[in-house]
N, C-alpha and C positions, 0 to 999 in steps of 0.2 A: 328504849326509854320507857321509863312507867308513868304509869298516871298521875302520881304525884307531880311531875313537872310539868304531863300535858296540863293539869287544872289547876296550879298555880300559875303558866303562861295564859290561860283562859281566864284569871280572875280578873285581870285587869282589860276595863273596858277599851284605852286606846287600841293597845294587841287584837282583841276582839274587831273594833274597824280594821283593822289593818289586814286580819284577815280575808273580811267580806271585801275589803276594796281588790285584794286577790285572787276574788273567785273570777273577775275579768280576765284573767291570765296573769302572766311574765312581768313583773315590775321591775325596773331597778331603783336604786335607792333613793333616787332626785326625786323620780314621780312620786313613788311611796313618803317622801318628805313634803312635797308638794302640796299635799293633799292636809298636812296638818299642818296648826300656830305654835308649831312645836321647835325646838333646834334640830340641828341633823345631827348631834350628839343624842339627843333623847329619842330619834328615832331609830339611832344606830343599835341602840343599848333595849329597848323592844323587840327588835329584830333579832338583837342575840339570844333573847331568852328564846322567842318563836323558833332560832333555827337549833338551839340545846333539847328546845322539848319536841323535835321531829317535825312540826307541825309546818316550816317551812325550809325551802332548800335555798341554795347559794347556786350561783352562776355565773362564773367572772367569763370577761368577753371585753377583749380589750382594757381599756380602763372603766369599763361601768362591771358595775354587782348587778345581777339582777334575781328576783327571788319570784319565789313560787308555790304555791301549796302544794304540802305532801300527802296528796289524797289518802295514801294506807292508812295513815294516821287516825286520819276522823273517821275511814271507815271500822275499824278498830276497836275506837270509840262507841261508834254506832251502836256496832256487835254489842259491845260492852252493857250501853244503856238499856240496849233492846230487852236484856234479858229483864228487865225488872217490870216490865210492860203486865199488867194486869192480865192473867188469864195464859201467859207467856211462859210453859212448857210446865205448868201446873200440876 
């Protein structure tokens, strides 16, 4: 996937918490709903862009989904930003 959909799924801030409530580990959908005054429509339809732009994975186990961050991703990213870093292979 390219950057354009990693930083269009980064632009919006609930995706962004839903991340960092991620970096705890393994969520599935209820908790990850849980956590916001959102519907589980609206946090279903966040999750799908998060899991379109790589950023996080699926898990089915039983009848729960459970999701997860896709480290390559951001480390990626990293790489990516690093380079513009001041002073950064000059």
């Amino acid at each position: 996937m390219g950057f354009h959909e990693t930083f269009k799924a980064l632009a919006d801030p609930v995706r962004r918490e839903i991340l960092t409530y991620l970096k705890q580990g393994e969520k599935s959908a209820g908790d990850i709903s849980d956590q916001f005054e959102l519907s589980k429509a609206t946090i279903s339809h966040h999750l799908s862009i998060l899991k379109k732009a790589d950023l996080v994975y699926e898990r089915k186990e039983k009848n729960f989904i459970y999701y997860g961050l896709n480290t390559s991703v951001f480390e990626e990213l990293s790489l990516w930003v690093t380079q513009f870093k001041k002073g950064h292979n000059e």
